[in-house]
C-alpha positions in Angstrom: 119.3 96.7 117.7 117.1 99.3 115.9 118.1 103.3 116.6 115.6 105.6 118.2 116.7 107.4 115.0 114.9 104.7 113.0 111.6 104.5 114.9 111.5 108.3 114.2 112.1 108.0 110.8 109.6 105.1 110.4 106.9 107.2 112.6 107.1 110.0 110.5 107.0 108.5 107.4 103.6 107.8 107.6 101.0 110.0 106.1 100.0 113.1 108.1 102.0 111.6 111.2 102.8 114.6 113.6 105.8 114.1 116.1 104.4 115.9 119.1 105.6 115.7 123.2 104.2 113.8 125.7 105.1 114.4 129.3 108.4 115.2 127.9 109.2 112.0 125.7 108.9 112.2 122.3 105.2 110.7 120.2 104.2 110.4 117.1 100.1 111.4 116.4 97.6 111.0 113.8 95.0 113.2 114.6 96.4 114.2 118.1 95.9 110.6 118.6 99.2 108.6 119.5 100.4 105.6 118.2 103.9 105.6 118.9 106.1 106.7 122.1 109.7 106.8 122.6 110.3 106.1 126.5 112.8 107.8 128.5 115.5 104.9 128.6 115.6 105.7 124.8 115.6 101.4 123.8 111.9 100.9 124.6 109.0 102.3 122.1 105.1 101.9 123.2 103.2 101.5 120.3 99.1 100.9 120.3 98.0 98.2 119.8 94.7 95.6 120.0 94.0 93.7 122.8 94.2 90.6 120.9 98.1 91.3 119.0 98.9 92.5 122.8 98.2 89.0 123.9 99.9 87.1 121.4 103.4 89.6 121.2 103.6 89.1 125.7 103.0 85.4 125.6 104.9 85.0 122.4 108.3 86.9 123.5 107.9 88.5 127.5 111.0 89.8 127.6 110.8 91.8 124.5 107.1 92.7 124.4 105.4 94.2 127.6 101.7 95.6 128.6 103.0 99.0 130.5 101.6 99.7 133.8 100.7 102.8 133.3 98.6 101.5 130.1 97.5 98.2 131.7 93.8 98.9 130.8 94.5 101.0 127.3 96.1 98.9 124.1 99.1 99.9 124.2 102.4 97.6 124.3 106.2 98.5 125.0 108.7 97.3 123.0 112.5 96.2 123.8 114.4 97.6 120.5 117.2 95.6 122.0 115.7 92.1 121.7 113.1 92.6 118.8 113.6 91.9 115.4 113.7 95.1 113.3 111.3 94.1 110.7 108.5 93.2 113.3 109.1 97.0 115.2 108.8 98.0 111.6 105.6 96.5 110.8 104.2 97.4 114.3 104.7 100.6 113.8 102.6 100.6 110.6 100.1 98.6 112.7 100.0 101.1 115.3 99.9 103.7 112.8 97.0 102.1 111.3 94.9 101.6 114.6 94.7 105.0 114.8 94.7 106.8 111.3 91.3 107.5 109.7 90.2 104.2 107.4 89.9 106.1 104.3 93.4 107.0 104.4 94.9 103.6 106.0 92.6 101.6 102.8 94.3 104.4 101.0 98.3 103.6 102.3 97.9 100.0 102.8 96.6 99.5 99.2 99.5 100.9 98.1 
């Protein structure tokens, strides 16, 4: 299972990623815009997402990846860290990261 620790130190890893928080739970912003939230029960994240990688995560595993009420008409998708495989949270973090970071500087990271 991946640590909250982790997540954090994934989030803010990524270029000018501020952690900031929201309704008391801790997110991670570009640009005061969040990709990444660490829910209360502290073994779920919400990352953003597309509508269409929303889609295929829910159908592909439902009882790890979840559309969250609250967000049910935004792109956002919750995340069990204690079913998911670490390297996928990993590179949905990045994605999440990336749906929100301006495109010169995701080009600029994911050229890298």
């Amino acid at each position: 299972m991946m640590k909250i620790s982790e997540v954090r130190k994934i989030a803010l890893s990524l270029p000018k990623t501020e952690e900031v928080q929201h309704w008391g739970k801790p997110s991670f912003r570009i640009n005061n815009k969040i990709f990444t939230v660490i829910q209360d029960d502290m073994k779920t994240v919400t990352v953003k997402t597309t509508k269409e990688e929303r889609e295929i995560y829910t159908r592909m595993d439902p009882s790890t990846y979840t559309i969250p009420e609250a967000f049910s008409n935004l792109n956002y998708m919750n995340i069990n860290l204690e079913t998911a495989n670490e390297d996928e949270v990993k590179e949905l973090i990045r994605i999440a990261w990336k749906n929100v970071a301006p495109k010169n500087l995701s080009k600029t990271y994911f050229a890298r």
